[in-house]
C-alpha positions as CSV (number, residue, x, y, z in Angstrom):
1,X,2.3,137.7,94.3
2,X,5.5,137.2,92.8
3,X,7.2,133.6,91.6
4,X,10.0,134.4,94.9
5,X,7.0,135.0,97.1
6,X,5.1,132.3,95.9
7,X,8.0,129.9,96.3
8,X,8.2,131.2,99.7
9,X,5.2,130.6,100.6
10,X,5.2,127.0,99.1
11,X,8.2,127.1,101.2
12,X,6.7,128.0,104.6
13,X,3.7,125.5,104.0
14,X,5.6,122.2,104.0
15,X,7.5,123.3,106.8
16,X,4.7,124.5,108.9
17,X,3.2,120.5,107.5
18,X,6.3,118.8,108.2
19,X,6.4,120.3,112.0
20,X,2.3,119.7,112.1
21,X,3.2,116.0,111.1
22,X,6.0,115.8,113.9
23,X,4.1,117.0,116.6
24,X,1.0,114.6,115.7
25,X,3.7,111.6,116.2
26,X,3.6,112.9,119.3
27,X,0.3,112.5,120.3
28,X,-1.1,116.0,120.0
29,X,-2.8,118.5,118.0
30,X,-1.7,121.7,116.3
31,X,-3.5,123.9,118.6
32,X,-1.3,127.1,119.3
33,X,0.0,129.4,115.9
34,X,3.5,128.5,114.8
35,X,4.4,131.8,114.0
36,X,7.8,131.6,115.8
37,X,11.2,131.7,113.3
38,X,14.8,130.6,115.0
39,X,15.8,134.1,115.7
40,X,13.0,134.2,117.7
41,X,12.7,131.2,119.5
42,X,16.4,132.3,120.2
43,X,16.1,135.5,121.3
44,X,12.9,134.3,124.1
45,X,15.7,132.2,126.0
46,X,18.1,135.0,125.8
47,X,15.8,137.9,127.2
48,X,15.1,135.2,130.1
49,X,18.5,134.9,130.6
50,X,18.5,138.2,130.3
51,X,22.4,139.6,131.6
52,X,20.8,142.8,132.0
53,X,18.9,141.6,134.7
54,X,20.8,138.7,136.8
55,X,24.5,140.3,136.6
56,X,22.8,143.2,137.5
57,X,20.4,142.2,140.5
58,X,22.6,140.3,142.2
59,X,26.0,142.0,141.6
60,X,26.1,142.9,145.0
61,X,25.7,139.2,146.5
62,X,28.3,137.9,144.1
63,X,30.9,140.8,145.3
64,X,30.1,139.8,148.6
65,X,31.3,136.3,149.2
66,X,33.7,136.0,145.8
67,X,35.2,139.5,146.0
68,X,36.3,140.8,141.8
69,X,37.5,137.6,140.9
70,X,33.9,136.1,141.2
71,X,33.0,138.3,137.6
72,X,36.0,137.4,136.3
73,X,36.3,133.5,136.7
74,X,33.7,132.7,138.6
75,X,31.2,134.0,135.2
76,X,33.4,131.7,133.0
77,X,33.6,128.2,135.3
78,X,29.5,128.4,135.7
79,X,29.4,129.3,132.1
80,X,30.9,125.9,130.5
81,X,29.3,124.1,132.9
82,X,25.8,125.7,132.0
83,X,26.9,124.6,128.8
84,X,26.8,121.8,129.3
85,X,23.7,121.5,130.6
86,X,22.5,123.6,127.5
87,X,23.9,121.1,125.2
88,X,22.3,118.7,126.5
89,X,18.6,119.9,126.8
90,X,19.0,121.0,123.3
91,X,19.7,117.6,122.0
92,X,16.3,116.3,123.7
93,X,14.5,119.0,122.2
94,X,15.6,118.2,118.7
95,X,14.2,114.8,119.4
96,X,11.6,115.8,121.0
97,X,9.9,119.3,119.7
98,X,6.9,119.7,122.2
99,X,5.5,122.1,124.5
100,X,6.4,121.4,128.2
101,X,9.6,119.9,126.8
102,X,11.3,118.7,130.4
103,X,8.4,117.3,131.3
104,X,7.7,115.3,128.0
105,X,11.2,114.1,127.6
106,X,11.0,112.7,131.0
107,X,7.7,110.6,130.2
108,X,9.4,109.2,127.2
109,X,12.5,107.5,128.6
110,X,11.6,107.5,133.0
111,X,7.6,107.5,133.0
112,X,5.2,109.1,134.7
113,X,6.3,109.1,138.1
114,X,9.5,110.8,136.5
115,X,7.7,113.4,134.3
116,X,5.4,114.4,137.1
117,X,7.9,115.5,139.4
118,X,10.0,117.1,137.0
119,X,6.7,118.7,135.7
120,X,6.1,120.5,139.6
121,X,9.7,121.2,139.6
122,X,9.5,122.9,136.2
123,X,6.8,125.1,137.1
124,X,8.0,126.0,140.7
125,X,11.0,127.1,139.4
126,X,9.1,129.1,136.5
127,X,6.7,130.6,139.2
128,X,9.6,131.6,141.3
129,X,12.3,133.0,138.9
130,X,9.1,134.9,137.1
131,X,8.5,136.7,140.5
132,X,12.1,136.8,141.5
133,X,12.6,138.5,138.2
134,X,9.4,140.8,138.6
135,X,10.2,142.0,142.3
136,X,13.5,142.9,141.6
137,X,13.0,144.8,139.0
138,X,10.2,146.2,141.0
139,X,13.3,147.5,143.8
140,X,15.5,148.2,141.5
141,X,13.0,150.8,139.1
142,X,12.1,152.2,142.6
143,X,15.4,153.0,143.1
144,X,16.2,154.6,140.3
145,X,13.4,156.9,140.5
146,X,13.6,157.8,144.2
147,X,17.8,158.6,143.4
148,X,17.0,160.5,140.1
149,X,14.1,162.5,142.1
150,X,15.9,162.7,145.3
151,X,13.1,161.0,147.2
152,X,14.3,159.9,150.6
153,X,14.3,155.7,151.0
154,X,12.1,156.0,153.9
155,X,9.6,158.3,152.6
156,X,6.1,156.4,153.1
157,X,3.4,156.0,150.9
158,X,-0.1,155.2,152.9
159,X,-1.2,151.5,153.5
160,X,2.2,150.5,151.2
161,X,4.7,152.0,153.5
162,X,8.5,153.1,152.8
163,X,8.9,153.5,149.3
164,X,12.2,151.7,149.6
165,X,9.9,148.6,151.4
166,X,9.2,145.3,150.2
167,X,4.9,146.0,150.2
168,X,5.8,149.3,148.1
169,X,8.0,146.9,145.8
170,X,4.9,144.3,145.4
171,X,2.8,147.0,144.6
172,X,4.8,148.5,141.6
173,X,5.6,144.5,140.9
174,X,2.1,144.5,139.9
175,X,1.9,147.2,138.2
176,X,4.4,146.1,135.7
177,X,3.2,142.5,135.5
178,X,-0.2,143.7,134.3
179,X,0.8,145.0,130.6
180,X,3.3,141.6,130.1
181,X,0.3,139.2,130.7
182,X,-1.8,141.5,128.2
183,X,1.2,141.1,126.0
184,X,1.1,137.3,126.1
185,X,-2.6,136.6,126.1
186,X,-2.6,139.2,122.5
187,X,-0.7,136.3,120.7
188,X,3.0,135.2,120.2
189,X,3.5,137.2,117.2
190,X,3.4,140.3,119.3
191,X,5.7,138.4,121.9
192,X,8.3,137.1,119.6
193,X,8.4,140.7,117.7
194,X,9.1,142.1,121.8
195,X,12.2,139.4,121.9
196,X,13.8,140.2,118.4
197,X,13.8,143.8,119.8
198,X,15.1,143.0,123.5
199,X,18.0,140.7,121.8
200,X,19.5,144.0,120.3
201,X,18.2,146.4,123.5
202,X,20.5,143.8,125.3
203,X,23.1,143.3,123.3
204,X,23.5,147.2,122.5
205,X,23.2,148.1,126.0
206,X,26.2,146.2,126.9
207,X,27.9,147.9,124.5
208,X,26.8,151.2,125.4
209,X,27.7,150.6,129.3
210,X,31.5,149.3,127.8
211,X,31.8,152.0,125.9
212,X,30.9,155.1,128.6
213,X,32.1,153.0,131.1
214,X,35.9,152.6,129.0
215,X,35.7,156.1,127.5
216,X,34.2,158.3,129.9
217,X,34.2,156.8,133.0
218,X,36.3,158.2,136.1
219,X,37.8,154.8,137.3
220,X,39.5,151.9,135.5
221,X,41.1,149.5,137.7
222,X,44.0,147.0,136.6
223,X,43.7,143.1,135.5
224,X,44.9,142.7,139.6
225,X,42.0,144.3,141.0
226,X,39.7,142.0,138.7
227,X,41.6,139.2,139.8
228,X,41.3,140.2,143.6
229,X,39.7,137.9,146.3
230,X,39.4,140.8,148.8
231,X,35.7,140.2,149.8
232,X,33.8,142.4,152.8
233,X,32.1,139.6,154.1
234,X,32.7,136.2,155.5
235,X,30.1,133.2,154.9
236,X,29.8,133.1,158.6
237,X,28.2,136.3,158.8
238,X,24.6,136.2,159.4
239,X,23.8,132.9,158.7
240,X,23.0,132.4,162.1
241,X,19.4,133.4,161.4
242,X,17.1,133.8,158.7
243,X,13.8,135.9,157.6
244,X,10.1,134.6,156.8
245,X,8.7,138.3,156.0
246,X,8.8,139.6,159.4
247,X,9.6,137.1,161.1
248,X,13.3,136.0,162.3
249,X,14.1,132.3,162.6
250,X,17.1,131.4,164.2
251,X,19.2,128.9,161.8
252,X,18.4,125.0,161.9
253,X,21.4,124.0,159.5
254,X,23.9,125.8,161.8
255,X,23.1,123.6,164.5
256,X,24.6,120.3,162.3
257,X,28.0,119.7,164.1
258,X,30.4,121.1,162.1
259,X,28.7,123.8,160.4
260,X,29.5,126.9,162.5
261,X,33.5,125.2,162.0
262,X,33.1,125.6,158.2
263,X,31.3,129.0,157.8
264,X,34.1,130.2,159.7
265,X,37.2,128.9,158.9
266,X,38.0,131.6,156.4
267,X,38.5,129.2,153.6
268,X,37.6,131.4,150.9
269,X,37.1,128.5,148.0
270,X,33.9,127.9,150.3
271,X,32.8,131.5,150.0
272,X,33.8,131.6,146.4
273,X,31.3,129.2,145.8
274,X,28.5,130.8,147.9
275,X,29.0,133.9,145.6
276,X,28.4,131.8,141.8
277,X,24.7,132.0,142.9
278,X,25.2,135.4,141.2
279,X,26.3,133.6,137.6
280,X,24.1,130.6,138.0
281,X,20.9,132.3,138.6
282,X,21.5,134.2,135.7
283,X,21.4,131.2,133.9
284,X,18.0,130.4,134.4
285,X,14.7,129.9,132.0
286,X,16.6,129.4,128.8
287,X,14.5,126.2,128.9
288,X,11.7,128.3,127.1
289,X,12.8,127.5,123.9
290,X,11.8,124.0,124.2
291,X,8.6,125.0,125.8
292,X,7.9,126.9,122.5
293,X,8.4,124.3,120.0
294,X,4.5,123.5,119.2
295,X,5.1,127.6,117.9
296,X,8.3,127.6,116.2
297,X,9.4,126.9,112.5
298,X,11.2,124.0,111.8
299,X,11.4,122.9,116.0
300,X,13.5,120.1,115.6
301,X,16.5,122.3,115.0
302,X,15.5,125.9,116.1
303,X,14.4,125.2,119.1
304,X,17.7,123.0,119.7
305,X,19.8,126.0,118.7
306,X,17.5,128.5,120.8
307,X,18.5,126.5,124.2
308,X,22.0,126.4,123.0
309,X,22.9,129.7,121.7
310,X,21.3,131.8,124.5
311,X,23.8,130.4,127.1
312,X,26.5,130.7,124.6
313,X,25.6,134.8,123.5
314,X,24.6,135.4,126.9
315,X,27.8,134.1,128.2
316,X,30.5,136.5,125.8
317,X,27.8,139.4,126.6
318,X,27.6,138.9,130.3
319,X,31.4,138.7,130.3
320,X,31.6,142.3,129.0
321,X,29.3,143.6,131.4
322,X,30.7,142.1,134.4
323,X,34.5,143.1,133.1
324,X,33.8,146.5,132.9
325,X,31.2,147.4,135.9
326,X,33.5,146.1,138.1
327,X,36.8,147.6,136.6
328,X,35.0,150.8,137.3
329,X,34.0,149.8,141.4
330,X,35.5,153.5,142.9
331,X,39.0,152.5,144.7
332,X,39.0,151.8,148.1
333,X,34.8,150.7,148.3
334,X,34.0,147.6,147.7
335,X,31.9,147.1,150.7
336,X,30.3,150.3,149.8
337,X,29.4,149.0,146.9
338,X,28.3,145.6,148.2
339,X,26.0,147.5,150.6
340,X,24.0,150.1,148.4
341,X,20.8,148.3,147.9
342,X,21.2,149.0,143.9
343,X,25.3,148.4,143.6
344,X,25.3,148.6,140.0
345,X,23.7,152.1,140.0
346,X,26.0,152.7,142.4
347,X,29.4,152.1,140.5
348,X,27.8,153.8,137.2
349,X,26.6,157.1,139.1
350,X,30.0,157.3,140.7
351,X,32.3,156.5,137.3
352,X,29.9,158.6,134.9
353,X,28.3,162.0,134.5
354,X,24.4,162.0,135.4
355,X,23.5,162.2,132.1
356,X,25.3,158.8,131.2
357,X,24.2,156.7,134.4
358,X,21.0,157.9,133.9
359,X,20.9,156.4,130.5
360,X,22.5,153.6,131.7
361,X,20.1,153.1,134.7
362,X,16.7,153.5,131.9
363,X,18.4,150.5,129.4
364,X,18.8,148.1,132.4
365,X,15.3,149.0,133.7
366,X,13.7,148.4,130.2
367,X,15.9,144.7,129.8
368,X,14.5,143.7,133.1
369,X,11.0,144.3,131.6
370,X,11.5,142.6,128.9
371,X,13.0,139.6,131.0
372,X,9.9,139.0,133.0
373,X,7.8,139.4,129.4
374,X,9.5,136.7,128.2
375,X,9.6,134.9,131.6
376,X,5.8,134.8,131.7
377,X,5.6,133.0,128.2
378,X,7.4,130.5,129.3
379,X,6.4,129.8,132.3
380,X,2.6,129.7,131.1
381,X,3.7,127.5,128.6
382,X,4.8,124.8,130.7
383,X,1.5,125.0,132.7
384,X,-0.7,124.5,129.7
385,X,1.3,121.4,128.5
386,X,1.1,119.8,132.5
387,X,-2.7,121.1,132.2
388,X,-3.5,119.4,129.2
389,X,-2.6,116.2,130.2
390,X,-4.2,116.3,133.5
391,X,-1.3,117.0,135.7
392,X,-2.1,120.2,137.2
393,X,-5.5,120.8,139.4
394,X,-8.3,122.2,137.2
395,X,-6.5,121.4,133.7
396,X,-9.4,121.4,131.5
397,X,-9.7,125.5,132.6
398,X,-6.1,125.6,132.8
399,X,-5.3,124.2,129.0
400,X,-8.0,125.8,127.1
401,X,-7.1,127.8,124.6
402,X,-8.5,131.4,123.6
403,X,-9.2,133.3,120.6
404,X,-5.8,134.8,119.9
405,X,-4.5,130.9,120.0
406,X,-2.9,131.4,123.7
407,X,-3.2,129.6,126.8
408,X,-4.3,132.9,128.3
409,X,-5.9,131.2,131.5
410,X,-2.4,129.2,131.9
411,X,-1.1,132.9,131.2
412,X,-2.7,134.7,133.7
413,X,-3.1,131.8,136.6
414,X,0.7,131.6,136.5
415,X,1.8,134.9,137.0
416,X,-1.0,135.5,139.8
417,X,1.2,132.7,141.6
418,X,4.5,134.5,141.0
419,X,2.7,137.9,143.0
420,X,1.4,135.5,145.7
421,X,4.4,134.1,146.0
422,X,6.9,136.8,146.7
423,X,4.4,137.4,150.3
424,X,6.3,134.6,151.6
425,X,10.0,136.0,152.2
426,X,11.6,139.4,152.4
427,X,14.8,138.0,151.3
428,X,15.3,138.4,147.3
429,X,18.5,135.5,147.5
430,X,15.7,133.2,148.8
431,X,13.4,133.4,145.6
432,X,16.2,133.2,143.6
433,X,17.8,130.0,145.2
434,X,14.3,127.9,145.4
435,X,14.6,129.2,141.1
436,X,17.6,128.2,140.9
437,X,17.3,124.7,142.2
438,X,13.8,123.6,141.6
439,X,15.0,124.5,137.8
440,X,18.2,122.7,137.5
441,X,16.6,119.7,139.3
442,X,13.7,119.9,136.4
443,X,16.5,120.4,134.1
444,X,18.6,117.7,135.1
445,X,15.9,114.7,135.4
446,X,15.4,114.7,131.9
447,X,19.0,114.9,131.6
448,X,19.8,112.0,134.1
449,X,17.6,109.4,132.2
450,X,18.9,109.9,128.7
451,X,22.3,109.0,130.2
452,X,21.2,106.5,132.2
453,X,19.2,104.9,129.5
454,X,22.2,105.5,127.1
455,X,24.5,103.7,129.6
456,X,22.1,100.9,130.2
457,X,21.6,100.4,126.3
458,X,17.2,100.3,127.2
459,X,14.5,102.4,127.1
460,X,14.4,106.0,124.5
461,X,17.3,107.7,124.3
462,X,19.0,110.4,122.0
463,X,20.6,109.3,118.4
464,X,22.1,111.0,115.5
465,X,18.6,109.4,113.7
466,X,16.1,110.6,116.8
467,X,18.1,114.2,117.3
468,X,19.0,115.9,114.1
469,X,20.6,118.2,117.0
470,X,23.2,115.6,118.3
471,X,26.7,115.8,120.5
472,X,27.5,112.4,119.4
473,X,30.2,110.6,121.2
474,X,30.8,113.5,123.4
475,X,26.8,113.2,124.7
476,X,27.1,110.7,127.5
477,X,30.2,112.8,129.0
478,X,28.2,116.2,128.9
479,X,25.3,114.4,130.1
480,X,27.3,113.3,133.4
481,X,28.9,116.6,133.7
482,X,25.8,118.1,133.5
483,X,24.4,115.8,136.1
484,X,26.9,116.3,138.6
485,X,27.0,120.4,138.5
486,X,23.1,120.0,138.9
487,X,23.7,118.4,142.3
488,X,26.5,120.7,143.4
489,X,24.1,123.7,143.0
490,X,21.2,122.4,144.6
491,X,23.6,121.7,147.5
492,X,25.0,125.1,147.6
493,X,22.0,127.4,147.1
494,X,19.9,125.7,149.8
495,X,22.5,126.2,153.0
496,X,23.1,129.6,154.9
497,X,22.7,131.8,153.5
498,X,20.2,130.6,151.6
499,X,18.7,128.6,154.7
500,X,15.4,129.3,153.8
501,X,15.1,127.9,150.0
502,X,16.9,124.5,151.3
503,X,14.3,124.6,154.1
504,X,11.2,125.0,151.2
505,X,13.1,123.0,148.6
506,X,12.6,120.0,151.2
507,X,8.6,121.2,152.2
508,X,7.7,121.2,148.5
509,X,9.0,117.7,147.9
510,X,7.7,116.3,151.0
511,X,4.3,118.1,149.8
512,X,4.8,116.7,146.2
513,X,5.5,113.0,147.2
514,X,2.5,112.9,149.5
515,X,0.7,114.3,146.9
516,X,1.4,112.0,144.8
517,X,0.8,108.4,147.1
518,X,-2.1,110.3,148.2
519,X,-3.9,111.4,145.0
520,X,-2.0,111.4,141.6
521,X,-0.2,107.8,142.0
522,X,-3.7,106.8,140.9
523,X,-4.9,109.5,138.6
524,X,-2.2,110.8,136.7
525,X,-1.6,108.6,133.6
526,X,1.1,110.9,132.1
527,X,0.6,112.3,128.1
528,X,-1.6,110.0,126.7
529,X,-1.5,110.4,122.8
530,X,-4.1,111.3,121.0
531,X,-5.5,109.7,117.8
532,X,-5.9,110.7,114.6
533,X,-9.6,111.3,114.5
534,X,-9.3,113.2,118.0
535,X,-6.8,115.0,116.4
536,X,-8.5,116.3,113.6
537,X,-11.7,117.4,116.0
538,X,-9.4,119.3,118.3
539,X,-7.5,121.0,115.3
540,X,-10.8,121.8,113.5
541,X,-12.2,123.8,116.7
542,X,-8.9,125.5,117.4
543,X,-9.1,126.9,113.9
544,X,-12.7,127.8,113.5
């Protein structure tokens, strides 16, 4: 070994004891590797984020209700406001570098009643964007096949059905969930070494789709098309009913008085704001870099910078995408494009050769993979940290650890949810609003009580001395902008059309507060910190 090597090594080993040290102030014990460096913590969030998945799924329901200028201005207002929010979680993981972030932050400065809900909020909205992540690639893979291979849509397969169906859809979901929980159970080395590689997959595919798209593409509309608000459908349409699977239900929410008045008054500000669903779901799960902090060099600042940097890349590349897809919609066919079940394929195998949307269609299908990869980290993450202090049903199982230093039963129980749960509605806007808003609610408890706490001057709250990550001054302001956009969204995604995610959202917390008079108001004590000596055993059998 060589004195640079060696001094490297020296290097790595206080920094690796420094972050040990941290997390035991905590109250827990080094049990997962921490073999994750910045870039890589980083680039988890990102491929969550992932613009080659939500710009692309949901194009079409953006277009919709927001016409062009949705991509164009709607993608920047959602943008600094998720930036907000961004800025803000970062500074609580800085001060707080552990596993299950949210839901440890919100222990620290609400208690347990807090941390607890924002715990089951966390993980429904992990469950659900995994699957909503999962099934749409799912449809949109099956697309691109059955187009490339000139496969009728309504070609059946036994038992499954049309190929273009949601069973056929769940099937091939499976199918492609199978190798990403293999992937996470065989260790985060492996993981991390998939996200360094889907940051530049991502970020060169945007760059490829600008390029054809600007250079070889057959359409190129002008800065008045992108700033059009010429939309084919009005928020009144079809929000008069709503689908569980087969089922139609006729609407609840259109009965309030006033309601039918509003959806069809034409105001398009209203259906502007239907269509940043697009943006905002895009903007999901970049909370992973806090749920990896127990695995990532030097957490206190990386994992601060992962949260915060992935909404800031994510927003320039997204940008770039959205410009230039829909400066290349063929003239004249918007609503065309808004109806094709896959619009994006559409505008790319209309503006380019075969060869180039072909190529185009294979980057976005491999991002999407990656996305749900990443997704599944996450997501099992936050259910090992819940598990292991007794939060979730069967948490001993749940929390234990396996032989490749993984919470492989968290792993696999987690993304066995996100199947089951895509049985219970046809509608792909209905996972993706209960992700949306069981998320940002999750998101913005922890969020809430720092201000709060700042405001009152009592309880734990960020500082410049707590949070080497800090906005300063500027922190309560974000904090309260951050708070308010939180409940603007949960408003908006759970009406018509997105009926049937406000209708859950207010199940799951009538569910979760009888749950918890009933049972965990008297169980659940919260993270309980650990002491030295238990520690040292649980540390010593993790590395034997």
């Amino acid at each position: 070994m060589s004195w640079q090597s060696h001094r490297d090594a020296k290097h790595l080993e206080d920094v690796l004891r420094e972050d040990r040290e941290i997390l035991h102030k905590l109250g827990y014990a080094q049990e997962l590797y921490r073999e994750m460096g910045g870039f890589s913590n980083f680039a988890l969030s990102f491929s969550i984020i992932s613009i080659l998945t939500g710009t692309v799924l949901l194009y079409g329901y953006g277009l919709k209700y927001g016409g062009p200028v949705i991509n164009t201005v709607g993608w920047l207002l959602v943008s600094l406001l998720v930036l907000c929010v961004a800025a803000s979680m970062a500074e609580l993981a800085s001060a707080y570098p552990t596993a299950g972030g949210l839901y440890y932050w919100s222990y620290r400065m609400g208690g347990r009643t807090w941390a607890w809900s924002c715990a089951w909020l966390n993980l429904v909205g992990q469950i659900t964007i995994t699957a909503g992540i999962n099934i749409g690639a799912a449809a949109y893979m099956t697309g691109l096949v059955t187009e490339a291979l000139a496969i009728p849509a309504a070609t059946a397969v036994p038992i499954l059905g049309p190929v273009n169906g949601w069973n056929f859809w769940l099937a091939v979901m499976v199918l492609l969930t199978i190798p990403q929980i293999a992937i996470n159970i065989r260790g985060v080395r492996l993981v991390a070494a998939l996200s360094d590689f889907s940051v530049v997959w991502h970020i060169a595919g945007v760059l490829i789709l600008a390029l054809l798209l600007t250079f070889a593409g057959r359409y190129h509309n002008g800065w008045r098309f992108l700033f059009s608000t010429a939309h084919p459908v009005m928020p009144a349409d079809g929000v008069a009913t709503f689908a569980i699977g087969p089922l139609t239900v006729q609407s609840l929410m259109m009965k309030i008085p006033g309601m039918h008045a509003l959806y069809g008054s034409g105001i398009y500000a209203f259906s502007f704001m239907l269509g940043l669903l697009q943006a905002q779901w895009t903007y999901t799960g970049y909370d992973a870099s806090a749920h990896m902090a127990e695995e990532t060099y030097l957490a206190r600042m990386n994992a601060a910078w992962g949260v915060f940097l992935s909404v800031a890349v994510s927003a320039v590349v997204g940008y770039i995408a959205l410009l230039v897809l829909t400066s290349s919609i063929p003239p004249g066919k918007i609503a065309e494009t808004v109806n094709d079940p896959y619009p994006v394929l559409f505008i790319v195998r209309h503006a380019l050769r075969p060869l180039f949307a072909n190529t185009i269609a294979v980057i976005i299908a491999v991002a999407m993979w990656l996305c749900g990869l990443g997704s599944i980290t996450s997501m099992a993450r936050m259910c090992f940290a819940f598990a292991r202090d007794r939060g979730f049903p069967g948490g001993e199982f749940i929390s234990r650890i396996s032989r490749w230093r993984t919470p492989a039963n968290a792993i696999v129980v987690t993304s066995l949810l996100a199947i089951l749960i895509t049985f219970y509605s046809a509608a792909y806007t209905v996972v993706t609003s209960i992700s949306v808003s069981a998320l940002y609610l999750a998101y913005g408890i922890p969020i809430f009580l720092n201000w709060r706490n700042k405001r009152r001057h009592d309880g734990e709250f960020t500082t410049a001395s707590s949070a080497p990550w800090t906005l300063g001054k500027l922190g309560s302001a974000i904090n309260l902008i951050s708070v308010l956009w939180v409940g603007v969204i949960t408003v908006l995604f759970s009406i018509p059309p997105n009926e049937l995610a406000g209708l859950t959202m207010i199940a799951l917390a009538a569910v979760l507060v009888a749950y918890w008079q009933v049972s965990q108001k008297h169980r659940f004590r919260g993270p309980q910190p650990a002491t030295a000596e238990e520690i040292a055993k649980i540390e010593a059998a993790s590395y034997s």
